[in-house]
N, C-alpha and C positions, 0 to 999 in steps of 0.2 A: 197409877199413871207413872210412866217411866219421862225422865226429863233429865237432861241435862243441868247441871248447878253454875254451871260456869255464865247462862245466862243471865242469873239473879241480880249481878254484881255489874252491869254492865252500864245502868246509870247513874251509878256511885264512883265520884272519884276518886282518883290512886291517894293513899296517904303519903305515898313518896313523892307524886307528884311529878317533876321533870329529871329527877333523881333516878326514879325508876330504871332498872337495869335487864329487868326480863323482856324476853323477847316476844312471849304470848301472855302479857299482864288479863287477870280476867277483870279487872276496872277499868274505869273510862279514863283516857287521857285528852288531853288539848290540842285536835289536832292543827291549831294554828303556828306558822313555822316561825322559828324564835331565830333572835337574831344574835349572828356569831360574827368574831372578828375574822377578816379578809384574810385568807392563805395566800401568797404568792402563787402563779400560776408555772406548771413547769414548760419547757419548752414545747412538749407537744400537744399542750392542750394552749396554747395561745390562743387558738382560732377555736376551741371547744364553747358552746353557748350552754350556759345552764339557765333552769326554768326561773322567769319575773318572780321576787320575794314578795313583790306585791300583790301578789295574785292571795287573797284568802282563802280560795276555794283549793288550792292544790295542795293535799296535806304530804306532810314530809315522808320519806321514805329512809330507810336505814342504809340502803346504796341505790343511790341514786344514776340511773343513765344516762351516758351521753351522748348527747344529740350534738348536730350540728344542723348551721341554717342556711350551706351548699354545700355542692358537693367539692366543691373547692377548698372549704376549712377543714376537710377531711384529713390528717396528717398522709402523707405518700406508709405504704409498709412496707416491709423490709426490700421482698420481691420487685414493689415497687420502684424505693431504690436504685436498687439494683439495674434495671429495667431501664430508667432514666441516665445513672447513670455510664451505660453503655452505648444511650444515644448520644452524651455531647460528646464521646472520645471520636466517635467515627465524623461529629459534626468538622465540617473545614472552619480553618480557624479564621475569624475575621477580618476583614480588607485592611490593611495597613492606611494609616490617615497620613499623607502628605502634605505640608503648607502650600498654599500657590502661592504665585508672584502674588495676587493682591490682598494676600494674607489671610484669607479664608480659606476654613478645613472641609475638604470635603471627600468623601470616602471613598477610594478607587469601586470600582466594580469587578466585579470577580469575573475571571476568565472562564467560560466552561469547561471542560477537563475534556469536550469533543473537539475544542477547538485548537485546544496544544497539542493533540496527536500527531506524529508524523504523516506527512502529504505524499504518498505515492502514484505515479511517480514525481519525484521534484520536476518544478521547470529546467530545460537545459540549458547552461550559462557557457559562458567563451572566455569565462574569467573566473579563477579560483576565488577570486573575493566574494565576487557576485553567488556562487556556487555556496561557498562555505557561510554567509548572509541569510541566504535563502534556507539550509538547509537549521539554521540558530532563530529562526526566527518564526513561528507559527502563521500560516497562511490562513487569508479567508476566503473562500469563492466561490461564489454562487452560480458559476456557469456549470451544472453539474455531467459538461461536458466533457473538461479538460482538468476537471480537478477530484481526486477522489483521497477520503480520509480511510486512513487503516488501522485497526484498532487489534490486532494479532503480534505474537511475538512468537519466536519458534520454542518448542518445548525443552527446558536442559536435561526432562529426563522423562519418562513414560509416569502416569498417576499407579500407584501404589496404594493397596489398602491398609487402612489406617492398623499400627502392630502396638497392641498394648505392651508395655512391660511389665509383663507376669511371666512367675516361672513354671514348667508345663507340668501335668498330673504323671508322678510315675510311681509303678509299683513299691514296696517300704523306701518309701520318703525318708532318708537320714537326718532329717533335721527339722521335717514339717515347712509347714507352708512360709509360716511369720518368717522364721531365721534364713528361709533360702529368699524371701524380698527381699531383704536386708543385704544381701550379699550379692547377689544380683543389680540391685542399682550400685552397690559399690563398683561394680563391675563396669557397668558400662556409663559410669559417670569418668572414670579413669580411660576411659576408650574416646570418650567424648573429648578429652582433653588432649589428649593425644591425635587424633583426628583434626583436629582445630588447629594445633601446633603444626602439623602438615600442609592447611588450606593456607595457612599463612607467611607462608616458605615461599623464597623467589625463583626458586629452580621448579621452573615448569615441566621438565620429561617427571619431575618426581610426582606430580600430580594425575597426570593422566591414567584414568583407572583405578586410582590409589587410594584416592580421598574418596569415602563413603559416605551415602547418605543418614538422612533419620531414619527411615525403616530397612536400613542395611547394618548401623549399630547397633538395633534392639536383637535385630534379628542375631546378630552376631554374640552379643551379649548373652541372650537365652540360649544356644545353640553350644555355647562354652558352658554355661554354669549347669546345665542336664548332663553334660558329659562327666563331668566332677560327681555329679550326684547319683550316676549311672553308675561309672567303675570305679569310686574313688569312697562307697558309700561308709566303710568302717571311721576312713580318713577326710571325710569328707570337709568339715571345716575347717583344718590344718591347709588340707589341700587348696582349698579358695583365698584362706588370707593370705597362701603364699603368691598366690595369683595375683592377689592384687598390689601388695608390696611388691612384687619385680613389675606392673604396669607406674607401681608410683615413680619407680627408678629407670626406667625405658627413655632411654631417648627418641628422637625423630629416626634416624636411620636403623633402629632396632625394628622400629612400628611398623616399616616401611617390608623388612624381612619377614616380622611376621605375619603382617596382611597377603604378602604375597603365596603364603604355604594356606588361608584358609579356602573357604569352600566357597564362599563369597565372588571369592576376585577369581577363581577359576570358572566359576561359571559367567563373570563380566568378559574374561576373556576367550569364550568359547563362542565359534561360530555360530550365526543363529541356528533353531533345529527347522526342521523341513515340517513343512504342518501335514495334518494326518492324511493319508492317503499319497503323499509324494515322496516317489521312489527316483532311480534315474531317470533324467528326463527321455522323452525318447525321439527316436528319429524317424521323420517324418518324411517317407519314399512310396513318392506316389507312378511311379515311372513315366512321370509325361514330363512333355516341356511347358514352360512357364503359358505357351500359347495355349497349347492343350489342356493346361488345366484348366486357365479362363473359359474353355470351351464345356468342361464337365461343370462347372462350377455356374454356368448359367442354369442348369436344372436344379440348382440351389435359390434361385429366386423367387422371391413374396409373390406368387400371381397374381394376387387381388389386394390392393392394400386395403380395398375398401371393407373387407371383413375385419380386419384390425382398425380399424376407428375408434370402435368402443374401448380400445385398450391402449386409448394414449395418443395413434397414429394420427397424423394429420397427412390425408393424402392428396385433396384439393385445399388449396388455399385459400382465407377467408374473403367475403366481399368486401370491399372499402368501406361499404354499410354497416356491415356489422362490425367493421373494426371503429368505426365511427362513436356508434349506440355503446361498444364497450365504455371508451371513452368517456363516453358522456354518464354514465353510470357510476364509475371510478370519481369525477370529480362530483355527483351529487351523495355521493358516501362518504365525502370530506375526506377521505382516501384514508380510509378505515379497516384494518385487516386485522386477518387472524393469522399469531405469532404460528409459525411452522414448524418450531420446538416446542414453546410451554402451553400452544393454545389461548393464552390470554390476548384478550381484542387490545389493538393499540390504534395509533395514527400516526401515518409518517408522515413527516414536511420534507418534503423533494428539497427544497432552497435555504431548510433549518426555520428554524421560528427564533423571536425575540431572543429567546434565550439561547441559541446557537445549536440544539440538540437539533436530534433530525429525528427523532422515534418518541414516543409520549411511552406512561405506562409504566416509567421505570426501567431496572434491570431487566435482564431474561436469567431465569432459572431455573435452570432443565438438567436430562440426562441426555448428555449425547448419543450412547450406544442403543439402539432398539432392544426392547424387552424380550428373554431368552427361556425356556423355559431347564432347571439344571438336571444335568442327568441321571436318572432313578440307580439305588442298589438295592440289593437283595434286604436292607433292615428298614427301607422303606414304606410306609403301610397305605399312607393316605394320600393325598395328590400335592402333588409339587406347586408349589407358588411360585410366579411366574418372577423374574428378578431381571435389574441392569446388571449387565456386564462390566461398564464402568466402575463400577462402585460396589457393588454388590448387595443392594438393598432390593428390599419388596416394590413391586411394582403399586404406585402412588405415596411414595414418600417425595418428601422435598429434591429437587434438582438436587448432584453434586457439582453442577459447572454453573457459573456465573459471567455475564457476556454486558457488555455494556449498553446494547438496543436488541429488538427484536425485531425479527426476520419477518420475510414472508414472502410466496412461490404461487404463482396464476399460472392455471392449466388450460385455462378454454381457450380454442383455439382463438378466438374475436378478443380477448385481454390480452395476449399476445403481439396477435398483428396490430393494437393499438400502440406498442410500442415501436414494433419493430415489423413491416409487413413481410407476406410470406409470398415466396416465388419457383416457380418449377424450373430446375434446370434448363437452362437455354442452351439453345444451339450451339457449337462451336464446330467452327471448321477447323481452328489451328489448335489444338489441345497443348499444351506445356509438355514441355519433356522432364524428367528426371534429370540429376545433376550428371551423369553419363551420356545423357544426347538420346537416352529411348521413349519409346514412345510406353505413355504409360496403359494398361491394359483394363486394370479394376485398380481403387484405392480401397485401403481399409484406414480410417480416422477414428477420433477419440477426440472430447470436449471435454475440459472442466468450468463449474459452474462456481460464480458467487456470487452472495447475497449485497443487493443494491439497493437504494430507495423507490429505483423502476420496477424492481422482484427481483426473479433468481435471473441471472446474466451472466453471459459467455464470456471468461476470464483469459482460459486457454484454447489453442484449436494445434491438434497437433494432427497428419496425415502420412501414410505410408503406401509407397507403391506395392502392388499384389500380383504375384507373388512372391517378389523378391525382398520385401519387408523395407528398402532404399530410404530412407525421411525423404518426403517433399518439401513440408512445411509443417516449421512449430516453433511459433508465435504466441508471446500474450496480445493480449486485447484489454483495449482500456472502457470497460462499458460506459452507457449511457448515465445512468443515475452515479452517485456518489456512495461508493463501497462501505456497507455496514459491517459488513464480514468474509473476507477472503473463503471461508470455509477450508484453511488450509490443512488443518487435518484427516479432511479428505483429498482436496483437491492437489494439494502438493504446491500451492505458491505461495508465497510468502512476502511481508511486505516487501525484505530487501530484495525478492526476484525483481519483484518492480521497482524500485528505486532504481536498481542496475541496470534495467532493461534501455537497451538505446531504439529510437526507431530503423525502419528499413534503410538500406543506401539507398541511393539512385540507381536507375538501370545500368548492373553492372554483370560483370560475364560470370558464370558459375563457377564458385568456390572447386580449387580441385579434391576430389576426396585425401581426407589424412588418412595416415596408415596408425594402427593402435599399437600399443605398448612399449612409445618410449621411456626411459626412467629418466628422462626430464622433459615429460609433456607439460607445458601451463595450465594453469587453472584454468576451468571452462569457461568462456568468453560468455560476456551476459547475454542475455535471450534478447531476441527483435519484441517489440511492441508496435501493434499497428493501433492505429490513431480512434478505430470504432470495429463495431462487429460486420458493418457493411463491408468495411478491407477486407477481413477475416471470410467472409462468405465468398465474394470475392475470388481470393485467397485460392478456397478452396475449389469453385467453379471453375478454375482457371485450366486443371487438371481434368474437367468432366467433361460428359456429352451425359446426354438422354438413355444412350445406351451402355455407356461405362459401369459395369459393376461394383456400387457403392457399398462396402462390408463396415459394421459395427456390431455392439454389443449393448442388446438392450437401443438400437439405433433410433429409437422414437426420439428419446431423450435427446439426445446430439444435433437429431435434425430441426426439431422444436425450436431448440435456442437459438441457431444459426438462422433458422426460418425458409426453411426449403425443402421444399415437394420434389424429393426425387423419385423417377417411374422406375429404377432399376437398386434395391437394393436386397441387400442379404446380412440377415437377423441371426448372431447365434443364439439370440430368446428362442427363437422359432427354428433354425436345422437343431437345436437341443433340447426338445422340450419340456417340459414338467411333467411329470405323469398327471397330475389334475388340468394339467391346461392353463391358458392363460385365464388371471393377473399372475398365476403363480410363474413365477422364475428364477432360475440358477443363478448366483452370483458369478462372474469373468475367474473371481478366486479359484471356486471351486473346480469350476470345470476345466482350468487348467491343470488344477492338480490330481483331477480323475483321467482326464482321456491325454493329457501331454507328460504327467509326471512333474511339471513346472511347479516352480512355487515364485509368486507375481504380491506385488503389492507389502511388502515383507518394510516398508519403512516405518510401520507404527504411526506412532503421530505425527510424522513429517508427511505422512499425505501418502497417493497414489502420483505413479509415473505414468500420463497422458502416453507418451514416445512407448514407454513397457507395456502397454495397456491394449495399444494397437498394433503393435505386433504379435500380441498373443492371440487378439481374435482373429489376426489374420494364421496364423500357425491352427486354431480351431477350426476352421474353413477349409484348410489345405487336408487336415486328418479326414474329415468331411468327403472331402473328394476324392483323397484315394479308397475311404469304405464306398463311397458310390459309382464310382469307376470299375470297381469288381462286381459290382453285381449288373452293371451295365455291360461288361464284357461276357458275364455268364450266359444273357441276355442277347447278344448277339451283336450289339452294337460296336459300331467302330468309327475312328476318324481317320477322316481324310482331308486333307490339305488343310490339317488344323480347323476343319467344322466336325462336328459329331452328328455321323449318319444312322439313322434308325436301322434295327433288322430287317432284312427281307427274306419271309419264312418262304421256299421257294417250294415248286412240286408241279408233276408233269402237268399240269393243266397250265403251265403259265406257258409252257414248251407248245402246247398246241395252240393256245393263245397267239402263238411268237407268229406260227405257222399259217393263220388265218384272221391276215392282215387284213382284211376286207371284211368284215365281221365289228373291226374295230374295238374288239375287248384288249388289246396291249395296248394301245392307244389311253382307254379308259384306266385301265389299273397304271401308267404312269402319272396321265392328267393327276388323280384323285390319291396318289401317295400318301400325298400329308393332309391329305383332310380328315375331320375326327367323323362319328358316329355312334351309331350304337353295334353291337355283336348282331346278328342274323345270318340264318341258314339262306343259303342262295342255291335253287333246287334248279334244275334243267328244265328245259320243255317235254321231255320224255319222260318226266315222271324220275329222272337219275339227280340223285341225293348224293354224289363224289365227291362235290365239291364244297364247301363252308367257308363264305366271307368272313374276316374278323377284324376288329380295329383297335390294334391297342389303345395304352393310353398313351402315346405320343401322336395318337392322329393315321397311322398308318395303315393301309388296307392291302394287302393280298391274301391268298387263296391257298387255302390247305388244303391238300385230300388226305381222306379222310381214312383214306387205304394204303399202302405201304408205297413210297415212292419206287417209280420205276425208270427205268432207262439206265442206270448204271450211275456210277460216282460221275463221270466226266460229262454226261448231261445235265446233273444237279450242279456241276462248277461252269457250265456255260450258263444256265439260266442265273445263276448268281451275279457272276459278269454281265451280263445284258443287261438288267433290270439295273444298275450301277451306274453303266454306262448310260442307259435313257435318263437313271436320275441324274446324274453329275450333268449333262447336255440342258437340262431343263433349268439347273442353277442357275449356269453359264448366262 
C-alpha cells in the first residue's frame, strides 16, 4: 500500500512548539492565536480593521488580509488622489464671512457666474454716471423681454491643433533622437523668452503680427532645429549651440528682425488664399434692365410650396389651435429638451431658477464643426474614419469646445407659432422705397439666428433690393427669451455689436448715400436694434406685397424665424439643386465659389456677414437669369413693355384663320392663348391632318402645319404682328 508519511505525525505535537520555523511543519501546532504586543498603526491603515483576538475559532495565518468594515475606511490610491485632488483646484473658493452690524457671522452667498455676465444690450442712460454704474455693476431681470445675458467673447486667434515638441523623423539623424530633444527645447525655451520680452514692451506698432503664439513657437522651433540637422549634419551640434548662445545674447529689436525674415510671419502677413474652386470673380451681364430681369426672374419661382413642406417649408400658417396644444405640451415637459449640440436632455428655466442659472445639466460639450469624412490617397487601404474638423479627432470622442448652457432649436411649425405666430404677407398699397426714392421690385434678405431660452431666435435681419443689391434694412433684433448663445461664430454678432447697438430714430428723412474710400472715413457707426422680431418682420414687410419676389438661400430657414408665409419666393436650394434632391443642399459658400468665382464668408470664427450673404444670393439669381433668358430667347420668347411674352409659332392656317372671321377660330386661338392643356392632333372635317394643336409648357396654344409654311417671309411677319397685336389688346 502506497501512503504518504507526512500523515503519521500529524497528531503529535511539534517539539519546538511556537518556536517552530518551517513553513509546512508535518506536526500539529496550536492553532489558537497568541498574544503579541501592539504595533503602532501607520497612517494608511488607520482606518484598516483586523479580525476580533477573541474569536478562538479563527486560526492565525502568516499574512494576514486586510479588510475593512466600509468602503469609506478604504485609504483613496494614488489615481485616486490625484483625482480628488483635481476636483478642489477647479472647486470656487469659499464665501468670505463678514461681521454684521449686530455681530453675527454669516456667510455671503455666492454669486452665480450666469449672473455676473455682461448684459447686452445695457439699458440706455442720459448720464455718464448712470451709464458707467450700470455697465460695473451685474444686472438681474427676469422680464426676458428687455434683458438678455451674453456669455461669448470674440476670438484673439483661430483654434490650432495641439503641436508636440518633438523633433521630426529624418533620414541619418546626426545625433539621434535623445540629443536633438535636448537641443530643441533649448531652443525654443530661448524663443519663449524672447517672445515674452516682446508681449511685454509698451510700443504697440512692435506687437502687431510680431508676437507669436504657442503653436507658432513650437512650430518655429522644430522648423529651425530639422534645418541644422538637414544641412548642417557633419556640424551639427556646433551648429545649434551656436544658435542658442546668439538667442541667449539677442535682444528685443534683434528678435523683432529676425521673426520678420521667417516663414511664420510671412505667411501671417499674406493675404488670405481663395478656397478651392475660386478664380476671378466674374461678371454678371445679363443684358436686361433691372425691370426686365424681375420679369425673367418670375420663372424662377417655387410654384407649389406645398411640395416642399416635407423639407422644412411652412407655406400656410399654423392654427391658433395648434399653436395653443404646442404650448401646452412645452409646459407639461417641464420644458425639457434636447441639447442641439451634445444631445444630452436638459431643462431650461425661461426666468432662471433659485440658483440664477437658466439651463440644468451642467456644461455643454461638443464639437462644433460637423463630422467630415478626410480625403483618401493612394497608401490608403481600408476606409476612412469619419473625423471633426475642429479638432481633428475620431468621430465619438469627447467635445473640444465647452460652453456654459445648452442649446436647443424647435422645428414644428405649432412650437414655433407658440412663440411667435406666423402670417402671410399682407397687402400693401404703398410699398417703401429704397434710400434713392425707387420703388423696390424683388428683395433678396438674410437672417442670423441665436440660441435663447424660447429656442433658436432672430438675432439679425438684414434685406437687399433686386437687382441692384442697395441695403434696405439691417438691424439687430433683441429676442424674446434671454440669450444663452449669440452663435457668433457663425452668426457674426457679437456681444459688443449689441452693447453698441442704439435703437431706430424717430421718423426721419433717408440718410443720403456716402461715397466709399475716403482715407479718413470713421469707424462704422453701431448698428440699429429694434426692440423685438415683430419690428423686424415688420421691418421687412414694409418693402413687400404678395407679389414682390422674395430671394434667399436655403429661404425656409429665414422665413421660419421671422414667421412668414410668403406666396412669391425664389430658393437658391432649389434654382441649384443637389443632384440627389432635396434634404440634400449646397452650402451659399460653395456655390458662390463655383458659378460667381466669389469667395464669401472668409472671417473664420468671427462669423458670417448677413449684408455679404445677401448679396450673393442675390448675384446667384441674376447668373440664373441671364442662363434662363438664353434659352428663352432661343425659344422664341420676348418682352415687351417689360412683361415677358410667350412664343407665337405662327403658319398659314392662322392667316386663313385671320381671313374667316365668321367661322370664329381667331377669335378662339386669341381667347385661349394662355391657357395650359395637353398636346393633341386637331384633324379637319375632311379627313385633312395639316394642321396639329400644341401647348407648351407655358400654357400657350397655336397651330402648326405640319407641311412647309407658305406665302412668303412677309405673310409669316404679318401673322406674327397680328397675333401680338390681338394679344397686347387683350392685356390692355
Amino acid at each position: 500500500m502506497v501512503f504518504t508519511t507526512t500523515n503519521l505525525f500529524k497528531g503529535i505535537q511539534c517539539p519546538q512548539g511556537e518556536g517552530c520555523t518551517l513553513t509546512n511543519c508535518i506536526f500539529a501546532h496550536d492553532l489558537r492565536p497568541q498574544t503579541t504586543p501592539q504595533v503602532p498603526k501607520s497612517p494608511e491603515r488607520q482606518h484598516a480593521s483586523i479580525t476580533p483576538k477573541d474569536d478562538p475559532t479563527e486560526p492565525p495565518s502568516k499574512r494576514r488580509r486586510v479588510t475593512y468594515n466600509t468602503l469609506s475606511d478604504k485609504p483613496l490610491s494614488k489615481a485616486d488622489q490625484i483625482r480628488r485632488d483635481l476636483a478642489q483646484s477647479k472647486t470656487a473658493a469659499p464665501a468670505k464671512v463678514t461681521p454684521s452690524s449686530s455681530g453675527d457671522h454669516k456667510p455671503k452667498p455666492l454669486v452665480p457666474s450666469t449672473l455676473a455676465a455682461p448684459v447686452s444690450p445695457p439699458p440706455l442712460a442720459n448720464s455718464k454716471a448712470t451709464s458707467s454704474a450700470a455697465a460695473n455693476k451685474p444686472s438681474i431681470d427676469n422680464n426676458n423681454k428687455t434683458s438678455t445675458s451674453i456669455l461669448a467673447t470674440k476670438p484673439t486667434a483661430p483654434q490650432q491643433k495641439k503641436i508636440e515638441l518633438n523633433p521630426r523623423l529624418i533620414p541619418n539623424d546626426p545625433a539621434g533622437h535623445a540629443k536633438r530633444s535636448i537641443y530643441l527645447k533649448a531652443l525654443h525655451d530661448e524663443m519663449v523668452r524672447l517672445n515674452k520680452q516682446l508681449i511685454e514692451r509698451t510700443d504697440v506698432q512692435y506687437k502687431v503680427g510680431l508676437t507669436l503664439l504657442e503653436h507658432e513657437l513650437i512650430q518655429l522651433a522644430i522648423d529651425e532645429e530639422e534645418k541644422f540637422a538637414r544641412e548642417h549634419g557633419t556640424v551639427y551640434g556646433n551648429v545649434v549651440k551656436n544658435r542658442i548662445a546668439a538667442y541667449r545674447k539677442m535682444k528685443p529689436d534683434e528678435w523683432i528682425v529676425h521673426i520678420k525674415g521667417t516663414a511664420i510671419f510671412a505667411k501671417k502677413q499674406a493675404p488670405p488664399t481663395k478656397p478651392r474652386g475660386v478664380d476671378t470673380p466674374k461678371i454678371i451681364e445679363t443684358g436686361l434692365s433691372a425691370s426686365e430681369e424681375v420679369a425673367v426672374a418670375m420663372q424662377l419661382v417655387v410654384p407649389d410650396q406645398l411640395a416642399l413642406a416635407k423639407h422644412g417649408y411652412i407655406p400656410v400658417p399654423p392654427t391658433p389651435a395648434q399653436a395653443a396644444e404646442a404650448a401646452a405640451a412645452v409646459e407639461a415637459s417641464q420644458n425639457y429638451e434636447i441639447c442641439d449640440r451634445c444631445t444630452a436632455r436638459f431643462q431650461v428655466y425661461p426666468h432662471r431658477n433659485e440658483e440664477g442659472l437658466l439651463t440644468s445639466a451642467g456644461k455643454c460639450r461638443h464639437h462644433p464643426n460637423r463630422k467630415i469624412f478626410p480625403q483618401r490617397t493612394k497608401a490608403d487601404t481600408g476606409p476612412k474614419e469619419p473625423i471633426h474638423p475642429c479638432c481633428g479627432e475620431n468621430v465619438g470622442t469627447p467635445g473640444c469646445t465647452e460652453l456654459p448652457n445648452h442649446v436647443f432649436k424647435a422645428s414644428s411649425p405649432a412650437r414655433l407659432a407658440a412663440v411667435m405666430p406666423f402670417i402671410i404677407t399682407p397687402e400693401n398699397d404703398n410699398p417703401a422705397k429704397d434710400k434713392y426714392g425707387r420703388k423696390v421690385k424683388a428683395v433678396a434678405f438674410d437672417c442670423e439666428m441665436g440660441y435663447a431660452t424660447m429656442g433658436m431666435e432672430l438675432i439679425r435681419l438684414t434685406a437687399v433690393s433686386w437687382p441692384e443689391g442697395e441695403e434696405l434694412a439691417d438691424v439687430l433684433v433683441r429676442p424674446f427669451g434671454i440669450v444663452l448663445d449669440l452663435n457668433s461664430r457663425f452668426s457674426g454678432v457679437w456681444p459688443e455689436d449689441m452693447a453698441r447697438a442704439v435703437p431706430p430714430p424717430p421718423k426721419s428723412p433717408l440718410p443720403l448715400p456716402q461715397l466709399d474710400g475716403a482715407a479718413d472715413d470713421p469707424p462704422p457707426p453701431p448698428m440699429t436694434i429694434v426692440e423685438s422680431p415683430y419690428k423686424a418682420r415688420e421691418l421687412l414687410c414694409s418693402f413687400l406685397t404678395p407679389s414682390t419676389p422674395l430671394i434667399g438661400h436655403a429661404i425656409d430657414n429665414d422665413l421660419n424665424v421671422v414667421r412668414l408665409c410668403h406666396p412669391t419666393i425664389i430658393d437658391t436650394v432649389v434654382t441649384y439643386p443637389h443632384p440627389r434632391g432635396l434634404p440634400l443642399r449646397y452650402g451659399l459658400k460653395m456655390l458662390c465659389a463655383r458659378h460667381l468665382g466669389l469667395a464669401i464668408q472668409q472671417g473664420g470664427d468671427r462669423g458670417h456677414d448677413s449684408l455679404e450673404d445677401s448679396r450673393a444670393t442675390g448675384d446667384l439669381v441674376r447668373m440664373k437669369v441671364a442662363d434662363k433668358w438664353k434659352i428663352l430667347r432661343a425659344e422664341g420668347w420676348k418682352i415687351v413693355n417689360g412683361n415677358l411674352v410667350p412664343p407665337h409659332h405662327l403658319s398659314r392656317d392662322v392667316l386663313e384663320a385671320k381671313a374667316e372671321m365668321d367661322s370664329g377660330l381667331a377669335e378662339r386661338m386669341v381667347e385661349n392663348a394662355f391657357n395650359g392643356g395637353k398636346k393633341r392632333r386637331k384633324r379637319g372635317s375632311g379627313g385633312d391632318s395639316g394642321a396639329e394643336e400644341v401647348v407648351d409648357g407655358n400654357g400657350l396654344k397655336s397651330f402648326l402645319d405640319r407641311g412647309k409654311v407658305g406665302g412668303g417671309q412677309e405673310e409669316h411677319e404679318l401673322s406674327v404682328a397680328y397675333l401680338e397685336d390681338e394679344t397686347l389688346g387683350l392685356d390692355k
